[in-house]
VOMAR-752652 format. One record per residue (C-alpha): residue in one letter; chain; residue number from 1; x, y, z. Coordinates in pm, 1 decimal, decimal comma, m for minus. Layout:
BEGIN
   resn   chain   resi          X          Y          Z
      A       A    NUM          X          Y          Z
...
//
This chain:
BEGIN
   resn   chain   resi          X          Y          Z
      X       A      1    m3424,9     m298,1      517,4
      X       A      2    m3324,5      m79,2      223,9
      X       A      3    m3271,4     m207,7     m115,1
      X       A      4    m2917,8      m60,0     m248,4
      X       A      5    m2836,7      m92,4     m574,8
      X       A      6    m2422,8     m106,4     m673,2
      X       A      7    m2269,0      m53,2    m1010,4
      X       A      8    m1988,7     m259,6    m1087,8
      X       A      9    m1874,7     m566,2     m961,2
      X       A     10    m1514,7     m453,7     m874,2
      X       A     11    m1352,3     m507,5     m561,9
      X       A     12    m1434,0     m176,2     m396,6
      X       A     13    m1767,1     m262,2     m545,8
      X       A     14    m1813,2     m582,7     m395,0
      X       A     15    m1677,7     m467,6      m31,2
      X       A     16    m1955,9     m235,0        7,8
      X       A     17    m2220,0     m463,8     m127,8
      X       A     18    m2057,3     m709,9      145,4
      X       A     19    m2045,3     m499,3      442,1
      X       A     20    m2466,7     m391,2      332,0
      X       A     21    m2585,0     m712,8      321,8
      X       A     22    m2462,4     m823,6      649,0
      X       A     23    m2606,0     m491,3      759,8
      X       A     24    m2964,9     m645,1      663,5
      X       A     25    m3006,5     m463,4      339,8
      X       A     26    m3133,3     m592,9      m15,6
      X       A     27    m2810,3     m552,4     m224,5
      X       A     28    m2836,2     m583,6     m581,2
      X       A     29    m2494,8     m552,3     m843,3
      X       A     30    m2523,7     m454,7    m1185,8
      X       A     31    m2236,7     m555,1    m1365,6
      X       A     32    m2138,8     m411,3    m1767,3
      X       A     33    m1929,3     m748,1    m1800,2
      X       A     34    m2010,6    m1100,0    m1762,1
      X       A     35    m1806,4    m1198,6    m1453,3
      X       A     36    m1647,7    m1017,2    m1145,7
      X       A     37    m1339,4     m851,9    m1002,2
      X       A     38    m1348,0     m548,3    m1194,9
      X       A     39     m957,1     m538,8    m1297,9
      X       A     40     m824,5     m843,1    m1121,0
      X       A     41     m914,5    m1028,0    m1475,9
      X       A     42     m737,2    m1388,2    m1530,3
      X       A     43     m595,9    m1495,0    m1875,1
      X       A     44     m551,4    m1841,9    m1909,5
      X       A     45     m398,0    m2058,2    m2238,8
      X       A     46     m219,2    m2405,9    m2260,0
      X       A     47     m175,4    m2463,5    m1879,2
      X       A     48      m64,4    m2098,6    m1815,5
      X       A     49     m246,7    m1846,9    m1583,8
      X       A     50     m191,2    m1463,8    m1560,9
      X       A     51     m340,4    m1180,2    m1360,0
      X       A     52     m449,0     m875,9    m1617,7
      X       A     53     m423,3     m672,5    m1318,8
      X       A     54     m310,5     m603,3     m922,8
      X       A     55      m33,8     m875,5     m855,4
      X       A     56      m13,0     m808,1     m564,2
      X       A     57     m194,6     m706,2     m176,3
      X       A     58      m35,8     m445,0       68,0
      X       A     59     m207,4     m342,8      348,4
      X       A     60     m389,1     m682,3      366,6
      X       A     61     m575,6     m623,2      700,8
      X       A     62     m771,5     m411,7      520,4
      X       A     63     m958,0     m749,0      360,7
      X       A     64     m914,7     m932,8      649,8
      X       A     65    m1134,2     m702,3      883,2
      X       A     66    m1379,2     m736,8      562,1
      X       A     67    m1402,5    m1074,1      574,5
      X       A     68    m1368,5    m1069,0     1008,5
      X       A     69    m1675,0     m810,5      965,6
      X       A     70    m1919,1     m991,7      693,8
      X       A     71    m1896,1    m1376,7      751,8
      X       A     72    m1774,1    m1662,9      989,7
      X       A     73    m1450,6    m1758,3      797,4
      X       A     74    m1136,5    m1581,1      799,3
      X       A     75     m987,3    m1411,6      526,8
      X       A     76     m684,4    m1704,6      510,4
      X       A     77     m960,4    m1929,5      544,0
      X       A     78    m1095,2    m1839,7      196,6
      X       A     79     m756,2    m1781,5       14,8
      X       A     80     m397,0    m1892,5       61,0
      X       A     81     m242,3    m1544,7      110,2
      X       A     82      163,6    m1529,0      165,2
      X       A     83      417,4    m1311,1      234,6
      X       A     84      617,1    m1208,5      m57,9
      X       A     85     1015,4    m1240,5       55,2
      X       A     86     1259,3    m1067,5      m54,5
      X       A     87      969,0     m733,5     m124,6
      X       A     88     1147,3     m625,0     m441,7
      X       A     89     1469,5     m663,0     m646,8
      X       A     90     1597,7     m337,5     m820,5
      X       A     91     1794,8     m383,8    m1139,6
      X       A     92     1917,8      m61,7    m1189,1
      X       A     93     2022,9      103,6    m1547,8
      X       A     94     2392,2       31,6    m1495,6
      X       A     95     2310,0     m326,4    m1434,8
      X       A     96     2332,4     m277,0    m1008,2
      X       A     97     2127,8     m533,3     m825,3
      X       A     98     1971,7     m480,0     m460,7
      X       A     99     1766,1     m701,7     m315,5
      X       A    100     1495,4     m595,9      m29,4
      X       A    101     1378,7     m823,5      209,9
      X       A    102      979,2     m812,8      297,8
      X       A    103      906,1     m592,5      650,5
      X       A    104     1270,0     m564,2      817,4
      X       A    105     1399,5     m202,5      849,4
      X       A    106     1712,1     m378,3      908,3
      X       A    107     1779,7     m615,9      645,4
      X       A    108     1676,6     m353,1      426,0
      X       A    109     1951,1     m124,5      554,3
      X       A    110     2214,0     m356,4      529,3
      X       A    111     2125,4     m454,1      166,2
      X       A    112     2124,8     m105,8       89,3
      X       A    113     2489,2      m75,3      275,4
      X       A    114     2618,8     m374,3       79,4
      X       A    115     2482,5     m231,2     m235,5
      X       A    116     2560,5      125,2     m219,0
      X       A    117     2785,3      163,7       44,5
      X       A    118     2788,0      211,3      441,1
      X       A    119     2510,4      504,3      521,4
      X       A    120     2284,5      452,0      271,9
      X       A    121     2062,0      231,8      491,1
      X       A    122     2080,7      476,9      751,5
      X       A    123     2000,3      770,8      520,9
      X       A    124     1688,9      524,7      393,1
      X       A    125     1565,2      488,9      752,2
      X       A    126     1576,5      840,0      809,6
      X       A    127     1334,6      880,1      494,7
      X       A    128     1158,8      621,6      576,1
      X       A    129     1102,5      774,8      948,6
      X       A    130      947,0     1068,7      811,3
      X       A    131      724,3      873,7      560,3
      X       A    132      610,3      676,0      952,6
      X       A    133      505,6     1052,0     1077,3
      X       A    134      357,6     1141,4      733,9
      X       A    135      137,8      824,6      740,1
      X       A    136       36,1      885,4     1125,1
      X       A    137      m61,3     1247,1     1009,7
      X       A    138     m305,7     1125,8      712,3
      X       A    139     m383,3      752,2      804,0
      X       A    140     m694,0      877,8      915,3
      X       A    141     m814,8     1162,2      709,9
      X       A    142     m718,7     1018,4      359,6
      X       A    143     m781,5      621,3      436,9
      X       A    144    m1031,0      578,9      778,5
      X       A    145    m1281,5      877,0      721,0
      X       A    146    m1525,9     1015,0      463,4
      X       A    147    m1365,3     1305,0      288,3
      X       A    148    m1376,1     1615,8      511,7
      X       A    149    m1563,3     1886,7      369,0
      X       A    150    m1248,9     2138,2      411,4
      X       A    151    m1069,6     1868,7      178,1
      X       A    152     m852,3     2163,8       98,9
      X       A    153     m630,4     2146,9      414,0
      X       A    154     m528,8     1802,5      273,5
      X       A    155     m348,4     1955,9      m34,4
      X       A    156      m59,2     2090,6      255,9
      X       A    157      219,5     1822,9      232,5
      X       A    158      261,7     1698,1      580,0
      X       A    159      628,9     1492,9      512,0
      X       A    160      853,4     1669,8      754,7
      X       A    161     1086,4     1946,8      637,5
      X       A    162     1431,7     1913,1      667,4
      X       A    163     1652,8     2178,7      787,7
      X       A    164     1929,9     2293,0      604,1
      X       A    165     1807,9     2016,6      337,1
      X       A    166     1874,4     2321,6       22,1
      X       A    167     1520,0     2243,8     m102,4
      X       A    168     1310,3     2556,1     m207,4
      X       A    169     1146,5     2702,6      125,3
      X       A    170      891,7     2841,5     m130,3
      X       A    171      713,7     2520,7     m167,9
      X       A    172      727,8     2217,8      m52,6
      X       A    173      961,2     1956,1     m195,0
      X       A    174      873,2     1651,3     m478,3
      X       A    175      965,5     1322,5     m415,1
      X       A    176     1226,3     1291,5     m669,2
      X       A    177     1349,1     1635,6     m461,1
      X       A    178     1351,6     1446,7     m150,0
      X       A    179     1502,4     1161,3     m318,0
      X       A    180     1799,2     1323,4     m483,1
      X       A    181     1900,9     1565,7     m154,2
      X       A    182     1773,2     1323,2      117,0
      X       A    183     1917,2      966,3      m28,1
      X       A    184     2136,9     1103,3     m338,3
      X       A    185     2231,5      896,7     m671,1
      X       A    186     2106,2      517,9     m707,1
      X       A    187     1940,5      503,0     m395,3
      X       A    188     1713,1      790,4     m430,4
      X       A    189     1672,7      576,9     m785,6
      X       A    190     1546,3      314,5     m565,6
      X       A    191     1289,1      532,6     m357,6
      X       A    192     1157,1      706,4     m684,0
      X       A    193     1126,5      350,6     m853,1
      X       A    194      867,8      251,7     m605,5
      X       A    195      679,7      509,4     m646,1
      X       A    196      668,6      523,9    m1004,4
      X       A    197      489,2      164,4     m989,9
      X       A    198      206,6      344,1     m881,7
      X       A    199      165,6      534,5    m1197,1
      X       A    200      303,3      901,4     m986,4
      X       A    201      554,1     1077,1    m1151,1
      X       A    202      809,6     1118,3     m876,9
      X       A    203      899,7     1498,4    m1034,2
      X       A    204      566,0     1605,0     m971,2
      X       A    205      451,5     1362,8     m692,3
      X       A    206      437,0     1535,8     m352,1
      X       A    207      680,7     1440,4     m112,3
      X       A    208      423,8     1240,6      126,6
      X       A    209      411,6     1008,0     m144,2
      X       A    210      711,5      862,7       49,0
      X       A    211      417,1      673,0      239,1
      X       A    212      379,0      431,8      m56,7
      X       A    213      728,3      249,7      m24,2
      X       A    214      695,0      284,4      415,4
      X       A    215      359,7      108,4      410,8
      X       A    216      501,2     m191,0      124,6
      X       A    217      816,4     m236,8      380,1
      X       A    218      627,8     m225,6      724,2
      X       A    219      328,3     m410,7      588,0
      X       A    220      470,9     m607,1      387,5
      X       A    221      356,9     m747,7      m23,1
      X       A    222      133,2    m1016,9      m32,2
      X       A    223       47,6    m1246,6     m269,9
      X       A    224     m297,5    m1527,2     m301,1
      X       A    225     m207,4    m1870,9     m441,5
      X       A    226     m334,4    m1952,9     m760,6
      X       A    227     m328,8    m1584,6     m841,5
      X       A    228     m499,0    m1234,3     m757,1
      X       A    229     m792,0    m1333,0     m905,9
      X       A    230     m884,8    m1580,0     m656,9
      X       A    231     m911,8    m1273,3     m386,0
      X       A    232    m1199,8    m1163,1     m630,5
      X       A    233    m1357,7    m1460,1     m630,3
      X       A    234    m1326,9    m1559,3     m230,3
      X       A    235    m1474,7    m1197,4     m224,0
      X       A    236    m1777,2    m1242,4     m467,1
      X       A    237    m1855,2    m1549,5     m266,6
      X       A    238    m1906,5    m1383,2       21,4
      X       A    239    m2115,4    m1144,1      m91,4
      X       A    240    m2314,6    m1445,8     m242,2
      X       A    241    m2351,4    m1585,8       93,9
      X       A    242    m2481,0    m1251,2      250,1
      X       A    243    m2765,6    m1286,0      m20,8
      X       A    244    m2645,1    m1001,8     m250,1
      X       A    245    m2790,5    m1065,3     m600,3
      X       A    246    m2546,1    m1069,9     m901,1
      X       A    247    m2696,5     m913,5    m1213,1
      X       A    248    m2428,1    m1012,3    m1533,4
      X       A    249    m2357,5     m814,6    m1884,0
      X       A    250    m2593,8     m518,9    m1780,8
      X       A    251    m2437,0     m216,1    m1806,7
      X       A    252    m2591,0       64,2    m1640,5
      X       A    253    m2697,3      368,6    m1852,5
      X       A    254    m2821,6      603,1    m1600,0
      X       A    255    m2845,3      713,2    m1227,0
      X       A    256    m3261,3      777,5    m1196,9
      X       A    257    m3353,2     1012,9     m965,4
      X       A    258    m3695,3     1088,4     m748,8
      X       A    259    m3786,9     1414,8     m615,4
      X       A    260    m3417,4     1554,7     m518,7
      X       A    261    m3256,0     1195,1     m440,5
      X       A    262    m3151,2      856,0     m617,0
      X       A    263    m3435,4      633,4     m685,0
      X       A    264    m3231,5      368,4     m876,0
      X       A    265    m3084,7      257,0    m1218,2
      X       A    266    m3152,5      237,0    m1568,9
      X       A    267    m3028,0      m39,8    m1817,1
      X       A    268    m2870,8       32,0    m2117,4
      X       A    269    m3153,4     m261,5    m2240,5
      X       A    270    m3409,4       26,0    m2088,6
      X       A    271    m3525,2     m122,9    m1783,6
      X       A    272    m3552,5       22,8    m1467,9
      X       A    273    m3467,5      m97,5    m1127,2
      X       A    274    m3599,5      106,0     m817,6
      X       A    275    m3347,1      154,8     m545,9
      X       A    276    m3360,9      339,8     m196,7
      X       A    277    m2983,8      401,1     m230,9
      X       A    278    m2703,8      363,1     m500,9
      X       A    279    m2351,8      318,3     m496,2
      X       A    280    m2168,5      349,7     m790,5
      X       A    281    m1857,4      160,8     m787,7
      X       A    282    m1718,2      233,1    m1101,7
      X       A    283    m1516,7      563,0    m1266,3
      X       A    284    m1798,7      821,2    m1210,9
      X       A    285    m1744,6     1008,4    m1502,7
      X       A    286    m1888,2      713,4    m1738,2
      X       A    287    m2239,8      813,2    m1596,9
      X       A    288    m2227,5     1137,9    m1526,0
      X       A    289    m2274,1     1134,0    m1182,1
      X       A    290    m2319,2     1516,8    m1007,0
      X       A    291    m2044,9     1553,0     m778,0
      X       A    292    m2026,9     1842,6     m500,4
      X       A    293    m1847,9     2128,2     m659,4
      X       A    294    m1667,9     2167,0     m344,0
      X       A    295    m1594,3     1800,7     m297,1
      X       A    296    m1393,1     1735,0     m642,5
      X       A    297    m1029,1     1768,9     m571,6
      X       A    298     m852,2     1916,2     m891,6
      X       A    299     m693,6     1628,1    m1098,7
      X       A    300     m878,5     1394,0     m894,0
      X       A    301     m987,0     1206,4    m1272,5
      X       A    302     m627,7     1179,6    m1368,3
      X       A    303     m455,0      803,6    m1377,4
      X       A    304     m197,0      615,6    m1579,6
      X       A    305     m247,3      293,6    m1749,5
      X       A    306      m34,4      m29,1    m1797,0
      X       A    307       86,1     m226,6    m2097,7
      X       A    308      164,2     m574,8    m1996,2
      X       A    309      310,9     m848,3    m2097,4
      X       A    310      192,3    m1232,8    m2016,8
      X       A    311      513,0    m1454,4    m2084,8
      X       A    312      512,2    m1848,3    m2127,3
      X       A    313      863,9    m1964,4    m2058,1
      X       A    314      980,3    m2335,3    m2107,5
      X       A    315     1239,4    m2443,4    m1824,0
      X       A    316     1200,8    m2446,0    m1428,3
      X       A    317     1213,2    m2123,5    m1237,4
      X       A    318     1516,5    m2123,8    m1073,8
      X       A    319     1536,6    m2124,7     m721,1
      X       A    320     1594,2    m1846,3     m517,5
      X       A    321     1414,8    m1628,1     m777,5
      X       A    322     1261,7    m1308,7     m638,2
      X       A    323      901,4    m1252,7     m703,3
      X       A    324      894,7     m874,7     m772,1
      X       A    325     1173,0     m726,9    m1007,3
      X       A    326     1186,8     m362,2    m1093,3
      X       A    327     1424,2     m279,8    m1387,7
      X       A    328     1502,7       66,2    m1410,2
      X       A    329     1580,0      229,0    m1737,8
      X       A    330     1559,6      560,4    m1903,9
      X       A    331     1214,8      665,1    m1998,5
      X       A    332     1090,6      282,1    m1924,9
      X       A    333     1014,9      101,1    m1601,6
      X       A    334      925,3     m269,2    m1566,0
      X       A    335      769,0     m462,2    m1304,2
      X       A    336      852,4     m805,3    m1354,7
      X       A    337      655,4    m1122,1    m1167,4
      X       A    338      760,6    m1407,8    m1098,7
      X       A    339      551,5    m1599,6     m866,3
      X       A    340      621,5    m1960,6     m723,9
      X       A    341      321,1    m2121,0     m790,9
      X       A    342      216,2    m2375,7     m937,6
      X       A    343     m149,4    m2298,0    m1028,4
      X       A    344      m30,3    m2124,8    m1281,8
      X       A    345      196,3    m2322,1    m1469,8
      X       A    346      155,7    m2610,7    m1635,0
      X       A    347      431,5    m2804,4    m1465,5
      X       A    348      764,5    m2757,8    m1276,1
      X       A    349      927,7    m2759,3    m1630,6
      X       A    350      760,4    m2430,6    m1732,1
      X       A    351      756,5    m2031,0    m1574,5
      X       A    352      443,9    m1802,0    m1578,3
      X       A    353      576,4    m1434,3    m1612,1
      X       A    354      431,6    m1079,3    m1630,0
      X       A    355      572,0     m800,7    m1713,2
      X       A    356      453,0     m433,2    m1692,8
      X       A    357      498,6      m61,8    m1774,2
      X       A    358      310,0      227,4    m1699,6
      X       A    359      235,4      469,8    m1976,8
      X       A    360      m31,9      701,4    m2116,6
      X       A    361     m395,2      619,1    m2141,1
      X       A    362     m548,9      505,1    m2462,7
      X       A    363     m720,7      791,0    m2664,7
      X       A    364     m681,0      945,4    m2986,2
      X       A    365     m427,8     1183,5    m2855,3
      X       A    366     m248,6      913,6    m2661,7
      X       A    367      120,0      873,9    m2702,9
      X       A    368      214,8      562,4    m2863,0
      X       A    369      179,7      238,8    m2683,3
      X       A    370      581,3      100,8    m2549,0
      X       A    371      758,2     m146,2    m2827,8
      X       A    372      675,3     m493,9    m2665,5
      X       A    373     1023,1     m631,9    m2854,7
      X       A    374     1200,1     m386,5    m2648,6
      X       A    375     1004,1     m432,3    m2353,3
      X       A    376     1089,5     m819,1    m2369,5
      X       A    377     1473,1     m669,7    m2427,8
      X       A    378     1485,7     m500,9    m2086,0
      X       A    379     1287,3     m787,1    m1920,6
      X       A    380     1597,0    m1014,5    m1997,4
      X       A    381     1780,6     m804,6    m1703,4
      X       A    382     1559,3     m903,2    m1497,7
      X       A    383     1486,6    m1323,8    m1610,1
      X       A    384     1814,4    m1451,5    m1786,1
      X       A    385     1777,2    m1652,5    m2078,0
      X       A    386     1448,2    m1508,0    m2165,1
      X       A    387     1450,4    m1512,3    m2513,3
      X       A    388     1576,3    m1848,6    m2537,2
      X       A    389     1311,1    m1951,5    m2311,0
      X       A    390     1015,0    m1804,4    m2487,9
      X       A    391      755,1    m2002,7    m2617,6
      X       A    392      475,3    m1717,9    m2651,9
      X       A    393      398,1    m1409,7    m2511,4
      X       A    394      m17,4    m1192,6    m2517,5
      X       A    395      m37,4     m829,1    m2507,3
      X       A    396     m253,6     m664,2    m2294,7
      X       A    397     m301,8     m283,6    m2376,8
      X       A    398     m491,3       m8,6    m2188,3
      X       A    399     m709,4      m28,2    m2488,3
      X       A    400     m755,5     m423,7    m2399,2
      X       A    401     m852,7     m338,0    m2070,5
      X       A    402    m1085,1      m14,2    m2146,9
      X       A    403    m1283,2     m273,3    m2333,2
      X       A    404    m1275,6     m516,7    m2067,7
      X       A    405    m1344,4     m294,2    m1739,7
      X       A    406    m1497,9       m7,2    m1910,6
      X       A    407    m1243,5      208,1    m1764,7
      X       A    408    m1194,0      524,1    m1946,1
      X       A    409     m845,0      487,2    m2174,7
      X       A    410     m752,9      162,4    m1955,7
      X       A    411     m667,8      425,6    m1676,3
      X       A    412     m546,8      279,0    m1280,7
      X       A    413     m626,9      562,6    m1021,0
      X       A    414     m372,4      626,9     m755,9
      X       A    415     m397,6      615,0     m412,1
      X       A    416     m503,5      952,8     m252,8
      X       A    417     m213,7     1127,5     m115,0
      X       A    418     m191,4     1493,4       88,5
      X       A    419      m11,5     1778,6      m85,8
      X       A    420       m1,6     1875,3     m392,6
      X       A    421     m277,4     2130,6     m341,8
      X       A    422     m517,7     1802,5     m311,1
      X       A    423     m453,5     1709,9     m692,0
      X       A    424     m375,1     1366,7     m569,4
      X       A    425     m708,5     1354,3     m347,6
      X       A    426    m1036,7     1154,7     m510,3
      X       A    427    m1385,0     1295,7     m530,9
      X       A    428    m1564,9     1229,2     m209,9
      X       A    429    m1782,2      889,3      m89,9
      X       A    430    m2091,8     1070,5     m104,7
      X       A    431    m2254,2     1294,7     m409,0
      X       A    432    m2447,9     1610,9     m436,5
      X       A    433    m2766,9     1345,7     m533,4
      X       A    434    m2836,0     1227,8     m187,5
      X       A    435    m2858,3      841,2     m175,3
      X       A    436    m2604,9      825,4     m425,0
      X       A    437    m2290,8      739,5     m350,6
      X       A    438    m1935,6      613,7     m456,2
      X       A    439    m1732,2      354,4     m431,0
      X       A    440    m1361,4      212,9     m617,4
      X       A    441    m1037,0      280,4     m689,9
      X       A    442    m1184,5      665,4     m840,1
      X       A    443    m1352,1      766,4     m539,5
      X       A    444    m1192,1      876,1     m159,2
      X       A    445     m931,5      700,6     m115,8
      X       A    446     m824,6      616,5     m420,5
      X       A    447     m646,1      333,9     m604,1
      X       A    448     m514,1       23,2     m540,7
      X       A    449     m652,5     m326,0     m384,1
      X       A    450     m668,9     m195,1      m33,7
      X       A    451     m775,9      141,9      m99,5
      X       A    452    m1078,4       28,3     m347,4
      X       A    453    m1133,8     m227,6      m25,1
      X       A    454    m1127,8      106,1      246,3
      X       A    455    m1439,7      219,8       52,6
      X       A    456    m1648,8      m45,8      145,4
      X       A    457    m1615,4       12,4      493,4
      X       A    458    m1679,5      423,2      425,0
      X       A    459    m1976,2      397,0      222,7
      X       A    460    m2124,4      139,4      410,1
      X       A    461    m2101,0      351,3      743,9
      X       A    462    m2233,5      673,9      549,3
      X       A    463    m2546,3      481,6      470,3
      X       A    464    m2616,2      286,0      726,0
      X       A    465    m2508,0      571,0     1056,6
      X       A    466    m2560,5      869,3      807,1
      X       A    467    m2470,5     1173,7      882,0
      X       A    468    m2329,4     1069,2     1263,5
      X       A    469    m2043,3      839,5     1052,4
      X       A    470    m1726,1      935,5     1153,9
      X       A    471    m1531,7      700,6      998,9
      X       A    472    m1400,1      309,2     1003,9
      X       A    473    m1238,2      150,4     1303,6
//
């Protein structure tokens, strides 16, 4: 039995502590803040509940084999996790509605059809057929096993070129390229839109980054009752029950090391707590931590932020709203959310909204946080009567959530994608410091509630079969 020590209290975090203690090891989490979940915070006021972070799961077997893996009760068991359907509604900028239903390639063609004319669900299948072969290529590499150490041969974009598609044969092609000569107008709107929620600039974005929207549609979005959070908390409980030890509001100063290898952590109070192995689950740059010169992809650090907006609304949400809204608008994207539940509402009479935009980072050279007035504007495309129905609305800035996750500028990593020379690929699950090792949304494979979740499983095989892991099943 080792005794591991883990930094943070996030959800990649907690999935490794998880999948160690039911390994037999002493797992101890230190944890800056004085709860857990990392970024799937919970704002509550006068009845009304709001995730300050994820709203929403894809690629949900990801938690269920964690919870299959660590403990006798299933992962629906714990939480009430649900299918969000329709996916997504896109408002786009000249006020043109299409609604996507959740996993069905074929009731997502003929809403595209209806919306934008006969071929354009055909021409989104195609896409969508090469994002398939573009996830079969890197499903394993970028989400199943440690980061090779030729990471390199990951920065070739494997989306499938098209012939005679008038893209430069010099290079391969962005996603905004593939969506403008492969889907054309709106609907290449619509492919770009998804990927923008992820915080990727679709003009720079590789084209594999296709696999985003192909894993949301044959996956499907999921969403827990009673809000994100309570996946956190089902999660922390079940590291409780495997014994791990929760240590609250102590923020860890330094990595210590012992003749070549981690040998624990220090306090920011000065104490120090001996460790065979550590995993750091937060963004390694706010310790320091040595990583592999040949194991830290270019860009890997780089990630967007979010300003949100938590709205209380007085009246009933009408039926047949859609959960998921993306307005589309020069310069400005929202998500809007609108879940049916009523954990976190007060009553029927009353609608629990958030809205969100991705912009810069905070910092001193940060561009301006986005207007909230005119981000409550736009969100009136999306929830009619919104103004009217406004009783109070709370900011959250990336500053806000800097302060509250420690994450540098408020930044979200992405999820690691191929191309791009590998400046969309994470820094690797293990470090130059042997015994010391990372986990989260800012180490292989990046972002997101299921990738943070995949690292569990990868750093948890890399210490406990060493250098014989080949990766998750």
């Amino acid at each position: 039995m080792a005794r591991i020590a883990v930094i943070g209290a996030g959800m990649g975090a907690m999935a490794t502590a998880a999948r160690l203690a039911v390994a037999g090891h002493q797992v101890t989490v230190y944890e800056r803040g004085s709860t857990h979940g990392g970024s799937l915070g919970r704002f509550e006021r006068e009845g009304f509940a709001f995730d300050t972070g994820p709203g929403l799961l894809h690629l949900p077997a990801v938690y269920r084999d964690l919870f299959v893996k660590t403990g006798k009760r299933r992962l629906e068991e714990c939480v009430d996790l649900v299918q969000v359907d329709p996916a997504v509604r896109h408002v786009l900028a000249d006020g043109t509605a299409v609604t996507l239903p959740g996993a069905s390639r074929g009731g997502a063609a003929a809403a595209l059809d209806e919306a934008f004319g006969a071929g354009a669900g055909e021409r989104w299948a195609t896409v969508l057929n090469r994002a398939r072969d573009t996830w079969d290529v890197t499903r394993r590499p970028l989400l199943e096993e440690p980061l090779r150490p030729d990471w390199q041969v990951l920065g070739r974009d494997p989306y499938p070129a098209v012939r005679k598609s008038g893209l430069l044969r010099r290079r391969p092609p962005t996603l905004a390229e593939v969506a403008a000569r492969e889907l054309g107008g709106q609907l290449g709107e619509v492919l770009a839109a998804r990927v923008r929620e992820y915080g990727l600039d679709p003009a720079t974005a590789p084209a594999s980054a296709a696999v985003l929207p192909y894993m949301e549609q044959t996956f499907g979005s999921w969403y827990v009752r009673g809000g994100m959070r309570a996946l956190a908390t089902a999660l922390y409980e079940r590291c409780r029950e495997r014994k791990v030890e929760f240590v609250f509001d102590a923020p860890v100063r330094e990595v210590l090391a012992r003749e070549g290898r981690a040998a624990g952590v220090l306090l920011a109070d000065g104490t120090g707590h001996p460790a065979d192995h550590v995993v750091c689950g937060i963004d390694p740059r706010q310790l320091a931590v040595p990583l592999p010169p040949d194991g830290v992809p270019a860009g890997a650090a780089a990630g967007a932020a979010r300003f949100t907006l938590l709205l209380a609304l007085r009246g009933p949400r009408p039926a047949g709203t859609v959960h998921r809204t993306l307005v589309h608008s020069p310069g400005t994207q929202l998500t809007v959310l609108r879940p049916d539940d009523p954990a976190v509402r007060p009553d029927a009479d009353h609608e629990a909204v958030t809205v969100s935009a991705v912009c810069a980072p905070a910092g001193p050279a940060a561009a301006p946080a986005p207007d909230a007035e005119a981000l409550l504007d736009l969100a009136a495309r999306a929830v009619p009567g919104l103004r009217e129905r406004l009783l109070w609305w709370e900011a959250r800035t990336p500053a806000d959530i800097e302060a509250a996750t420690g994450a540098a500028g408020g930044a979200v990593p992405a999820p690691s994608l191929a191309g791009a020379g590998g400046r969309l690929l994470h820094p690797a699950n293990s470090t130059a410091l042997p015994g010391l090792y990372l986990a989260g949304g800012w180490a292989h494979p990046g972002g997101g509630l299921a990738h943070a979740g995949m690292t569990g499983a990868l750093v948890a095989g890399l210490i406990v079969e060493g250098a014989d892991f080949r990766g998750s099943q």
